[in-house]
DSSP file (Angstrom, degrees, kcal/mol; ACC not computed):
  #  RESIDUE AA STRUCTURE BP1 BP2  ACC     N-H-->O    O-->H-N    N-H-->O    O-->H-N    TCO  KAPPA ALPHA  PHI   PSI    X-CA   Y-CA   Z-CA
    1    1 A X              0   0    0      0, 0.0     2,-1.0     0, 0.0   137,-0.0   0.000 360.0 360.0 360.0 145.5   84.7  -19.7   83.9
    2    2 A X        -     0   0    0      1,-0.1     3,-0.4     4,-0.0     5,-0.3  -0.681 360.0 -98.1-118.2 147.4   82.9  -17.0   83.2
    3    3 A X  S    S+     0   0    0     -2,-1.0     4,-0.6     1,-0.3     5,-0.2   0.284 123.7  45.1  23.4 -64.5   83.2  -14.1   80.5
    4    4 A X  S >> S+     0   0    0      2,-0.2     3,-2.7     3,-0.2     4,-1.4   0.926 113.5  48.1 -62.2 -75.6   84.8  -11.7   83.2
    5    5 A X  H >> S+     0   0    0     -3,-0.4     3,-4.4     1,-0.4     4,-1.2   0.733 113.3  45.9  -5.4-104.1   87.2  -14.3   84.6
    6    6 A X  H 3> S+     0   0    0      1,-0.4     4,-0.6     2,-0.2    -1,-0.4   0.464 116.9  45.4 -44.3 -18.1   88.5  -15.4   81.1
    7    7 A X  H <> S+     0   0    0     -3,-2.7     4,-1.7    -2,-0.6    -1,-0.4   0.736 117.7  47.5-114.9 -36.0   88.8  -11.2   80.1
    8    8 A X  H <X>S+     0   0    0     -3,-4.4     4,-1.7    -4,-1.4     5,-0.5   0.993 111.7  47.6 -83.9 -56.6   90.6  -10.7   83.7
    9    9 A X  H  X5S+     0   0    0     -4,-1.2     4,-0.8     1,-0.2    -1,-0.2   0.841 111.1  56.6 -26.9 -49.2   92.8  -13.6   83.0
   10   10 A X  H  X5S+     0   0    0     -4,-0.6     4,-1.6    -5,-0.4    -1,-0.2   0.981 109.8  38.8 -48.3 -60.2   93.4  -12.1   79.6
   11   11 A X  H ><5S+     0   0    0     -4,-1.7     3,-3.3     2,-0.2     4,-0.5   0.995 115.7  51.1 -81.8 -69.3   94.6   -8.8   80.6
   12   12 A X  H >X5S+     0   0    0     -4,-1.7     4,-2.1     1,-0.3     3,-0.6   0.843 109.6  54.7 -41.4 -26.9   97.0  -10.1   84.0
   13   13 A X  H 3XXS+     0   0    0     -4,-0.8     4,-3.1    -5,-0.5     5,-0.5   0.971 110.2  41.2 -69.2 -43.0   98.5  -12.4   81.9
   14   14 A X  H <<5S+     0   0    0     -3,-3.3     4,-0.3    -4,-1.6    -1,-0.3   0.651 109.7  56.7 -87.5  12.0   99.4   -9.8   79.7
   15   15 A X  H X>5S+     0   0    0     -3,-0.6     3,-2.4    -4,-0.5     4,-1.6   0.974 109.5  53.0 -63.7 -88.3  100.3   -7.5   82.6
   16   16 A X  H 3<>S+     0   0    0     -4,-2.1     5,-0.6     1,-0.3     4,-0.4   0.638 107.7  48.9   0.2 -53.5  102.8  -10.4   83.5
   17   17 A X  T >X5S+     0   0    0     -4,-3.1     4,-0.9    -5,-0.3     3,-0.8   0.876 110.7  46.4 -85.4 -33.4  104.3  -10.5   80.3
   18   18 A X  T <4<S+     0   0    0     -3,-2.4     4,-0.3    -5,-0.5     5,-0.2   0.836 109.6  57.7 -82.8 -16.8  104.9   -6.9   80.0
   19   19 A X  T 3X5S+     0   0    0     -4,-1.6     4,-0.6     2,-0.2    -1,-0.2   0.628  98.3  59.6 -78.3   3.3  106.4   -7.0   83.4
   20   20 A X  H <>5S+     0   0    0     -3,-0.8     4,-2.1    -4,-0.4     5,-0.3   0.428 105.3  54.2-108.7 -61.2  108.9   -9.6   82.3
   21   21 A X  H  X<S+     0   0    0     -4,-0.9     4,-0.5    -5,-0.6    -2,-0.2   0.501  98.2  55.6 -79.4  25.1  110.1   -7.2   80.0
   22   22 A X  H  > S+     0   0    0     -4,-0.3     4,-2.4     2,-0.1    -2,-0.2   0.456 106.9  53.3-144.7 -61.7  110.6   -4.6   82.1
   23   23 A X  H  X S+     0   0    0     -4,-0.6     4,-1.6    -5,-0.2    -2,-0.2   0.739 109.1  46.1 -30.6 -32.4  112.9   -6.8   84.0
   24   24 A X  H  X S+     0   0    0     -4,-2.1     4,-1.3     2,-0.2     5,-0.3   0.954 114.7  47.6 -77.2 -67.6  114.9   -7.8   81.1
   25   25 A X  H  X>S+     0   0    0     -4,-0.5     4,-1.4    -5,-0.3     5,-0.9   0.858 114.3  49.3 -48.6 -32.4  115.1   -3.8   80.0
   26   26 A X  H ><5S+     0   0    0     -4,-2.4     3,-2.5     2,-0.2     4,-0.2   0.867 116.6  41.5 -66.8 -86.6  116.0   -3.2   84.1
   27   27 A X  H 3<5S+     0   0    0     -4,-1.6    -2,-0.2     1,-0.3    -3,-0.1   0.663 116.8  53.2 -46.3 -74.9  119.2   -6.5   83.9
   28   28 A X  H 3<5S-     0   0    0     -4,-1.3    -1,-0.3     1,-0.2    -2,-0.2   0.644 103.5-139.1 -75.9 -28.3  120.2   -5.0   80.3
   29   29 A X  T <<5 +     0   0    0     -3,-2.5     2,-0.3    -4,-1.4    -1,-0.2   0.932  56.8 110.1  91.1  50.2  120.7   -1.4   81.4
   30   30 A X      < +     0   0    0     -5,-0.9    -1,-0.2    -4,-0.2     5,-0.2  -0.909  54.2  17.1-172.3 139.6  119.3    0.2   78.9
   31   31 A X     >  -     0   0    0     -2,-0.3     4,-1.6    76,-0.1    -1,-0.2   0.989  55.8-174.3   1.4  93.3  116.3    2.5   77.3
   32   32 A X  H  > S+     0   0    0     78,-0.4     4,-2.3    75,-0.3     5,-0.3   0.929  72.9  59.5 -53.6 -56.6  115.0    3.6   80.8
   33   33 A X  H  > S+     0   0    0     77,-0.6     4,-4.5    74,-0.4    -1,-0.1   0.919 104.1  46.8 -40.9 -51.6  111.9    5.4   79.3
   34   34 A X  H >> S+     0   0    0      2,-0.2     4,-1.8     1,-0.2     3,-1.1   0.964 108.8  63.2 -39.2 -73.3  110.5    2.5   77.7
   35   35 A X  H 3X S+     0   0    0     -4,-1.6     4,-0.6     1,-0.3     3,-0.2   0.708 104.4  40.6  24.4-103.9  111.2    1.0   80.8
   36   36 A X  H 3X S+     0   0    0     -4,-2.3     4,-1.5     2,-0.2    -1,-0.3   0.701 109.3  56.5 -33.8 -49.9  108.9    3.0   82.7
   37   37 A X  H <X S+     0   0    0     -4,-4.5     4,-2.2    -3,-1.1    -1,-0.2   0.950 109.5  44.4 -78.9 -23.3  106.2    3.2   80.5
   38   38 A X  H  X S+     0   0    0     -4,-1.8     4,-2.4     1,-0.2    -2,-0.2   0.636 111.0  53.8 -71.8  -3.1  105.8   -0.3   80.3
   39   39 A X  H  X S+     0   0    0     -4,-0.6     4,-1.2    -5,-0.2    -1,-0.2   0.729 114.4  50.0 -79.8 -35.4  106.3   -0.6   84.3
   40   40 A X  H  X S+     0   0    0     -4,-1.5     4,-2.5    -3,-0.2    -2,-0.2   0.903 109.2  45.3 -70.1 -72.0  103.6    1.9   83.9
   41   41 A X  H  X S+     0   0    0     -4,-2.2     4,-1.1     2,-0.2     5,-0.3   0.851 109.7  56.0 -68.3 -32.3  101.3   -0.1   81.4
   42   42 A X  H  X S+     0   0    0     -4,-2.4     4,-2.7     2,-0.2     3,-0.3   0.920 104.0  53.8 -72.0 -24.7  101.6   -3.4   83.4
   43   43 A X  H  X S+     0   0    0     -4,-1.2     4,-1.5     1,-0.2     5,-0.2   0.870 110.5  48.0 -38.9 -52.6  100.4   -1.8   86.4
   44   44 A X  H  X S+     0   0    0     -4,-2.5     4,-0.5     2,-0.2    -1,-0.2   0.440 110.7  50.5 -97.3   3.8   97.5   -0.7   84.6
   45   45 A X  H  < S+     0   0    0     -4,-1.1     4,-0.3    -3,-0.3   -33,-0.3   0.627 107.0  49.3   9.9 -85.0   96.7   -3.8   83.2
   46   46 A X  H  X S+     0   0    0     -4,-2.7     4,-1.7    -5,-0.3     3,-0.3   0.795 111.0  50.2 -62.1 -26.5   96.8   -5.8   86.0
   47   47 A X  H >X S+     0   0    0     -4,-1.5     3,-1.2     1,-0.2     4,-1.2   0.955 112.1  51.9 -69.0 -41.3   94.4   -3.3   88.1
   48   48 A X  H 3X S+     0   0    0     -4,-0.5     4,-0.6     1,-0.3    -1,-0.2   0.649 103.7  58.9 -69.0   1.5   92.0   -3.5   85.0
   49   49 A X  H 3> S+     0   0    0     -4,-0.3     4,-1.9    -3,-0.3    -1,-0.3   0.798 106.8  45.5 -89.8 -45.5   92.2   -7.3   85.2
   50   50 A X  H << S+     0   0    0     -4,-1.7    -2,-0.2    -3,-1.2    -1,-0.1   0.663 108.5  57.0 -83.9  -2.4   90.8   -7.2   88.5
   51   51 A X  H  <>S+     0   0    0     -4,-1.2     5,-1.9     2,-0.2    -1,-0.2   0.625 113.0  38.6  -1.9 -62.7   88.3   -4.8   87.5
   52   52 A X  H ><5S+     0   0    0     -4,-0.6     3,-1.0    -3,-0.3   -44,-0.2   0.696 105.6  72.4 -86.0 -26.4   87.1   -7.1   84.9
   53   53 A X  T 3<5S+     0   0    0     -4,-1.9     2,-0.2     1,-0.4   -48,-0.2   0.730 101.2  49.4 -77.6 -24.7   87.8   -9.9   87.7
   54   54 A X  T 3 5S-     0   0    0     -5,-0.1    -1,-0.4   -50,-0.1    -2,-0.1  -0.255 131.6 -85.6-112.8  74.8   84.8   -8.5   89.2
   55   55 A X  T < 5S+     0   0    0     -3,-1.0    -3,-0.2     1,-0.3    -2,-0.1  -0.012  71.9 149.4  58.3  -4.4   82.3   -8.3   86.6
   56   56 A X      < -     0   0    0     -5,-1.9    -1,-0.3     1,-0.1     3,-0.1  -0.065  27.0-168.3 -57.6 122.2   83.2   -5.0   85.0
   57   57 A X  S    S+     0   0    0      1,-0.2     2,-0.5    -3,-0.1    -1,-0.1   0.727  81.1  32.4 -99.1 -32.1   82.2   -5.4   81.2
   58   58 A X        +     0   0    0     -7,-0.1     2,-0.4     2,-0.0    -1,-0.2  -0.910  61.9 179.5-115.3 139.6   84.2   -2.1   80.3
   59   59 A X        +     0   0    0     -2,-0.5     2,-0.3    -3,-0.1   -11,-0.0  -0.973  21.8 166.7-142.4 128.9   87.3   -0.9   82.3
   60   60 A X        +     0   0    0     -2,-0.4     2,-0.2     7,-0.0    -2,-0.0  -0.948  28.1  66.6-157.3 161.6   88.3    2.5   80.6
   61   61 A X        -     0   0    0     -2,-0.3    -2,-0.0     1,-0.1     3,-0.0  -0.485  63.5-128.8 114.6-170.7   91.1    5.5   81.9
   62   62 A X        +     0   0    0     -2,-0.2     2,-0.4     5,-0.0     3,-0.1   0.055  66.9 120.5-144.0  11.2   94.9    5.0   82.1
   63   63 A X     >  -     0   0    0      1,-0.2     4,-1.6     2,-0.1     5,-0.2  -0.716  48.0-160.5 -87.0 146.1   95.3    6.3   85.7
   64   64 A X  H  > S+     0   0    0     -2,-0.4     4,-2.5    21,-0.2    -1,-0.2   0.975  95.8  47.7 -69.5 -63.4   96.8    3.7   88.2
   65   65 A X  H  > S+     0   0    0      2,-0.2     4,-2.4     1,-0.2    -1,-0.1   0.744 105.0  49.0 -25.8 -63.8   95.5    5.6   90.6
   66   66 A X  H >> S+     0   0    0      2,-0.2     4,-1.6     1,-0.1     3,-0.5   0.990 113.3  53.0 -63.4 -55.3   91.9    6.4   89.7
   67   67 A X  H >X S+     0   0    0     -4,-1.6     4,-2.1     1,-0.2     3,-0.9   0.928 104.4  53.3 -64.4 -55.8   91.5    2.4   89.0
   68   68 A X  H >X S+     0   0    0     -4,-2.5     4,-2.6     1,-0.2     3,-0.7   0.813 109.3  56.3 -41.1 -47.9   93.0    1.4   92.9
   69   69 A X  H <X S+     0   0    0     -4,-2.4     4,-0.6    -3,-0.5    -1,-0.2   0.945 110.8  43.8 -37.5 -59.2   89.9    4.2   94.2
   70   70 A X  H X< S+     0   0    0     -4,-1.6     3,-1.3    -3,-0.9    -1,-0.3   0.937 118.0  39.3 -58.6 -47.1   87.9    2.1   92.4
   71   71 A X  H XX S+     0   0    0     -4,-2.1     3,-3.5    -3,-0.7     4,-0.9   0.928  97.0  78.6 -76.2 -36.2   89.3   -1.3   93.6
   72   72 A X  H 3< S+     0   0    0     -4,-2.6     3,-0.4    -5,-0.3    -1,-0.4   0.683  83.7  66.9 -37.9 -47.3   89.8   -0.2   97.1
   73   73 A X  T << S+     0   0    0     -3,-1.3    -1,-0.2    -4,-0.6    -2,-0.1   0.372 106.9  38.8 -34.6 -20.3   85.9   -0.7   97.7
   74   74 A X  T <4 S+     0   0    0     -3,-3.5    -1,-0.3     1,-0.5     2,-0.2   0.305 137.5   8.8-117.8  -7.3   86.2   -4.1   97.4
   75   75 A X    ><  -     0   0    0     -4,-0.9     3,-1.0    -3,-0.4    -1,-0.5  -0.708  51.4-151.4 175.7 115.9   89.7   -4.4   99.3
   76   76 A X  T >> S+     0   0    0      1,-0.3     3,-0.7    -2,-0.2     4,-0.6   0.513  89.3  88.0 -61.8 -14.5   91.5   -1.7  101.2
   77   77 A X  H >> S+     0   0    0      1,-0.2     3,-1.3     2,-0.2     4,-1.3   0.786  83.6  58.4 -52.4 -48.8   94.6   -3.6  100.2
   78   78 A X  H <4 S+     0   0    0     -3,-1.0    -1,-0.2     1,-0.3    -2,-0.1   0.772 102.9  46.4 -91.8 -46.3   94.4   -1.4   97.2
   79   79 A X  H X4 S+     0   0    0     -3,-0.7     3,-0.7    -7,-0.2     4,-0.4   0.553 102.5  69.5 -54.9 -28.2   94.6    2.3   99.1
   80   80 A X  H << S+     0   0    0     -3,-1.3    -2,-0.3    -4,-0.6    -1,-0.2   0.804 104.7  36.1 -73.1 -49.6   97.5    0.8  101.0
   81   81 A X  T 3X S+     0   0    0     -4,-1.3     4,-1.3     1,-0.1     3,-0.2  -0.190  80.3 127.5 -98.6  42.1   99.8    0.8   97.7
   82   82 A X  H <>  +     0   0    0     -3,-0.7     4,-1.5     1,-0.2     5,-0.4   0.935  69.1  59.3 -44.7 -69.6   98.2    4.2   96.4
   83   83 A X  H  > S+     0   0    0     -4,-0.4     4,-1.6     2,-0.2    -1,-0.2   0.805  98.6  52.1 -35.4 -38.0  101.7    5.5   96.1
   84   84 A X  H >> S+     0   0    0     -3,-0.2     4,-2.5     2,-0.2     3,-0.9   0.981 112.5  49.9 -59.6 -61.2  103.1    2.9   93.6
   85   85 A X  H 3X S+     0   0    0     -4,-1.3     4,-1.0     1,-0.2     3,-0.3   0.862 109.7  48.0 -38.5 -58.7  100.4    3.7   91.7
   86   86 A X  H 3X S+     0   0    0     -4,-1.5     4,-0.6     1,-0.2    -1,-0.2   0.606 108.2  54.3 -51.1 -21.2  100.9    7.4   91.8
   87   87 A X  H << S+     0   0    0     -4,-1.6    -1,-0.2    -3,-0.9    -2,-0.2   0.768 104.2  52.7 -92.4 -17.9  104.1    7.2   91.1
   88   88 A X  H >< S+     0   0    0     -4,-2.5     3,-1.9    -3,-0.3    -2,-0.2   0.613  98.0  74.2 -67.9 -13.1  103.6    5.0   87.7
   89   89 A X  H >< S+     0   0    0     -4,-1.0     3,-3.3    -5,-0.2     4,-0.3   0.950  83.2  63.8 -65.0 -57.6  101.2    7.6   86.6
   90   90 A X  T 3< S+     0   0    0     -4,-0.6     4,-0.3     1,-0.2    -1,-0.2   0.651  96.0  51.5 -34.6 -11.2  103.7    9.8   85.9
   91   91 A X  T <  S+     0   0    0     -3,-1.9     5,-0.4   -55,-0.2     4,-0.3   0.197  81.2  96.7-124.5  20.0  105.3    7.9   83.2
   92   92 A X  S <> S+     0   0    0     -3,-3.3     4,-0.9    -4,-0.2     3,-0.4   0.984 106.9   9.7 -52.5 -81.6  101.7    7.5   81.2
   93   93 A X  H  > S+     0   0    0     -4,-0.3     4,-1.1     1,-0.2     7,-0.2   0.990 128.4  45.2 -75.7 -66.8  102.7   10.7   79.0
   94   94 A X  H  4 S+     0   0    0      6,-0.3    -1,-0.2    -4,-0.3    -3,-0.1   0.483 100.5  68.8 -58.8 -10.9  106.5   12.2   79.3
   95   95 A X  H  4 S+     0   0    0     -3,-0.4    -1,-0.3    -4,-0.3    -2,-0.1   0.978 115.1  25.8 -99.5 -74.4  107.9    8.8   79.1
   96   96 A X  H  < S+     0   0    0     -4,-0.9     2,-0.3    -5,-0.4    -2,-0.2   0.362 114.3  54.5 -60.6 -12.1  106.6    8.9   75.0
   97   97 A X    ><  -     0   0    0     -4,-1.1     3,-1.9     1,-0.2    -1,-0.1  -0.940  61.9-148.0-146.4 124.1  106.5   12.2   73.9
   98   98 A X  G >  S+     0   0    0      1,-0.3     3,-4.5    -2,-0.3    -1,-0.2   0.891 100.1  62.8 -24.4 -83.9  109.0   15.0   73.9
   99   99 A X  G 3  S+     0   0    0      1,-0.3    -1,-0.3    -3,-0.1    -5,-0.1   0.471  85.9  63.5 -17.6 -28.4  106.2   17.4   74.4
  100  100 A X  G <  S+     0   0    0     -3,-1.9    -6,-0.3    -7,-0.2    -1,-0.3   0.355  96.3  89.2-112.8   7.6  105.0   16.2   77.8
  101  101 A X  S <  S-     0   0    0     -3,-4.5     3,-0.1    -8,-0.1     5,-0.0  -0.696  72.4-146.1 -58.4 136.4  108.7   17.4   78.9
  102  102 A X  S    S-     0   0    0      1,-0.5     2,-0.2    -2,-0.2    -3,-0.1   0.726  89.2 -11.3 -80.1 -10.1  109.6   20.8   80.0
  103  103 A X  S    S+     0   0    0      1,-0.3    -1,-0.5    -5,-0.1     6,-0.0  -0.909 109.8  27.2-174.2 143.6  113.1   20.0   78.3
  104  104 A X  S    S-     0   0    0     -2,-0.2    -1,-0.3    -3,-0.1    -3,-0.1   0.443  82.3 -81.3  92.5 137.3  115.0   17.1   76.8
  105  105 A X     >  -     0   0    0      1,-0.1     4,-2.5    -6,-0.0     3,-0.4  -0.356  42.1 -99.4 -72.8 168.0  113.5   13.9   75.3
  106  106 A X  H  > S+     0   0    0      1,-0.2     4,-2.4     2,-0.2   -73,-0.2   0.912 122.2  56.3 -41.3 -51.2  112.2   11.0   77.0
  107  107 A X  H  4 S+     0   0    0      1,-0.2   -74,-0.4     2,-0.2   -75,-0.3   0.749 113.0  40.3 -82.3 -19.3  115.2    9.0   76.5
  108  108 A X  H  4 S+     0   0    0     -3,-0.4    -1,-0.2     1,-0.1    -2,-0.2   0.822 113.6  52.3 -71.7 -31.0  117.6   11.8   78.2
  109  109 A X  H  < S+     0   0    0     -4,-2.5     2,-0.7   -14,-0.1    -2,-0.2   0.796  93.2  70.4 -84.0 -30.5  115.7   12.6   80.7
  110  110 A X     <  -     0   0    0     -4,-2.4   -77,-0.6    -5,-0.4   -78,-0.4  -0.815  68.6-152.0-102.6 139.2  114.6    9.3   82.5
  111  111 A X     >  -     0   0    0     -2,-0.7     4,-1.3   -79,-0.2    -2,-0.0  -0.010  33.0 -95.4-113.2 176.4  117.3    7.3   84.5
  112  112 A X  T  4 S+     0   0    0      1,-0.2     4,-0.4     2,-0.2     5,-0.1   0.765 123.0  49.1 -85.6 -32.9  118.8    3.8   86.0
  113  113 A X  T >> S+     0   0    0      1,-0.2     4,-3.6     2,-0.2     3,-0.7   0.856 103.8  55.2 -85.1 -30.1  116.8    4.8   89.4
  114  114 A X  H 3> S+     0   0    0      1,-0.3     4,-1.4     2,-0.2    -1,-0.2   0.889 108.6  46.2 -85.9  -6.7  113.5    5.6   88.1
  115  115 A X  H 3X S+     0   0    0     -4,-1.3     4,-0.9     2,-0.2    -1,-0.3   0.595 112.9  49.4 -83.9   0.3  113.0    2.4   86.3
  116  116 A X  H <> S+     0   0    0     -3,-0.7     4,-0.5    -4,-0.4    -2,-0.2   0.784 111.0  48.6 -97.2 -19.3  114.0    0.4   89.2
  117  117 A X  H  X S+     0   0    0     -4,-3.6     4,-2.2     2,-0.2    -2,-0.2   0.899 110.1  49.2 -48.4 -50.2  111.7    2.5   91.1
  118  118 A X  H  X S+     0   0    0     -4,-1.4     4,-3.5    -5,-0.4    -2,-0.2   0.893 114.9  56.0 -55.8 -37.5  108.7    1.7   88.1
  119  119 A X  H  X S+     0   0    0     -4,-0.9     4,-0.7     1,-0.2    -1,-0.2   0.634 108.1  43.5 -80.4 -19.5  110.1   -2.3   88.8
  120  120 A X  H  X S+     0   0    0     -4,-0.5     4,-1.9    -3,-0.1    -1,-0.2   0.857 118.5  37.9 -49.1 -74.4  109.4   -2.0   92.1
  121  121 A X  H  X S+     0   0    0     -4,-2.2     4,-2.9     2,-0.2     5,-0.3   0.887 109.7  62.8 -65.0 -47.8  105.7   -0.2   92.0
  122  122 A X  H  X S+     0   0    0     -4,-3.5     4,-1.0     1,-0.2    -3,-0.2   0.937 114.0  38.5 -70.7 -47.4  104.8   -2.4   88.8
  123  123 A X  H >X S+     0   0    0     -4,-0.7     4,-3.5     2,-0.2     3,-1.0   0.946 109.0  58.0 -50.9 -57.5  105.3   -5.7   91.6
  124  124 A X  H 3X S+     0   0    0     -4,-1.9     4,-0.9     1,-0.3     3,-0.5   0.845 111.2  39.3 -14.2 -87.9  104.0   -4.3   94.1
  125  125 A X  H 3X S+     0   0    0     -4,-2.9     4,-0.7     1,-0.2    -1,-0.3   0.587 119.8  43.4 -77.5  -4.6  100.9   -3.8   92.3
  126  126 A X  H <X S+     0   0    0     -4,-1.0     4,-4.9    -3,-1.0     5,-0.3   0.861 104.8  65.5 -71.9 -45.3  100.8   -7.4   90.3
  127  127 A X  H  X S+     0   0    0     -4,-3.5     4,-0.8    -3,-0.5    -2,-0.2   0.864 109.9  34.5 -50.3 -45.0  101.8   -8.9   93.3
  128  128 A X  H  X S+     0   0    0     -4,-0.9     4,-1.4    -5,-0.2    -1,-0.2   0.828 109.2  61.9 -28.0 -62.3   98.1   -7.7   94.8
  129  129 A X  H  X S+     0   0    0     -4,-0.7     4,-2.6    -5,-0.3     5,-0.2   0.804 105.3  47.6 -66.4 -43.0   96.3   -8.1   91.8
  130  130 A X  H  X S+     0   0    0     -4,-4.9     4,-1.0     1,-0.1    -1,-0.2   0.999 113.9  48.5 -66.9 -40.3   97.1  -12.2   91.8
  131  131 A X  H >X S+     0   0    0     -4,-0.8     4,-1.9    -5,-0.3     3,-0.8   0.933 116.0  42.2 -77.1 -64.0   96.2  -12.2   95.2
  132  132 A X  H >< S+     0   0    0     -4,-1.4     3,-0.8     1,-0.3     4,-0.3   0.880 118.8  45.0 -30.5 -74.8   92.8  -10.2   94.3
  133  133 A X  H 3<>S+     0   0    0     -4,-2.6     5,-3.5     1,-0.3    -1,-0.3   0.377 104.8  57.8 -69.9  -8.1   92.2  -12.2   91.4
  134  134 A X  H X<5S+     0   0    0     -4,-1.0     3,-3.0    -3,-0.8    -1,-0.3   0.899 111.0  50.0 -84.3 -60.0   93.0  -16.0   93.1
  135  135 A X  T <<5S+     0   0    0     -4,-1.9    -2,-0.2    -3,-0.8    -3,-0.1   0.644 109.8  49.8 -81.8   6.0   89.9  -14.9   95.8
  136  136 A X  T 3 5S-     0   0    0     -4,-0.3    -1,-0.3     2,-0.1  -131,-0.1   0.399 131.4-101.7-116.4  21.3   87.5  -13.9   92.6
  137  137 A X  T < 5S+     0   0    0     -3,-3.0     2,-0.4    -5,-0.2    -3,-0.2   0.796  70.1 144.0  76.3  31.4   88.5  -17.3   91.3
  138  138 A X      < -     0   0    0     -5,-3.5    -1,-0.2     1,-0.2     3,-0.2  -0.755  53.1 -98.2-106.0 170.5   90.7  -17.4   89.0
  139  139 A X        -     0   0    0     -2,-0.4     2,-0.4     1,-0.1    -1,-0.2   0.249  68.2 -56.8 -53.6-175.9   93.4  -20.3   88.7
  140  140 A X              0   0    0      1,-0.1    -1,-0.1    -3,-0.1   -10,-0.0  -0.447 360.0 360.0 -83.4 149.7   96.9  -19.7   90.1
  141  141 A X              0   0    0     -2,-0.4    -1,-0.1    -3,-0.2   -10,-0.1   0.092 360.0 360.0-113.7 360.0   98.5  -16.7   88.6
């Protein structure tokens, strides 16, 4: 396998695994923000694993978004769930810092809906990203 593979492999897996915990935090009921941002970070994870899945030695930004433009080139697939993406962007900053609120901390302010929404988007876009990553060769996902 080569270099890329094994570094794209890296990163979905560990998409996977934060997306497993973001299920458990959805079933326990309980710190939504967290939630979110990790619903957030496995999304961006997984794109940058198919990034890397196609030779990409550096994958660098945090937007969901900007990376599906990117990925879209290679598979419209990717433009088709823009919106998932766009809507995990949103919980990059405010999710973690007071500051990136107009009022309230993270941990009043985000709710039971918007992480099942983040749980939603973050499959959505893993669900893709195996799919991607199975036709650039990697083993089953």
């Amino acid at each position: 396998m080569k270099n890329t593979l094994k570094e794209a492999l890296r990163w979905f897996l560990q998409a996977k695994d934060d997306w497993l915990f973001v299920q458990w935090i959805h079933r326990e009921g309980v710190f939504f923000d967290k939630g979110c941002f990790m619903a957030q970070q496995a999304g961006e994870k997984a794109l940058k694993a198919c990034l890397y899945g196609l030779g990409e030695r550096y994958v660098l930004g945090h937007s969901l978004f900007e990376l599906m433009e990117k990925l879209k080139e290679f598979d419209p697939s990717f433009g088709e769930i823009a919106d998932a993406g766009r809507r995990l962007d949103r919980f990059y900053i405010p999710t973690r810092y007071p500051n990136g609120l107009p009022g309230g901390s993270p941990f009043q302010v985000f709710t039971a809906e918007d992480l099942r929404q983040a749980l939603l988007d973050a499959g959505t876009i893993l669900d893709l990203c195996a799919r991607f990553l199975k036709r650039q060769g990697l083993p089953s996902l």
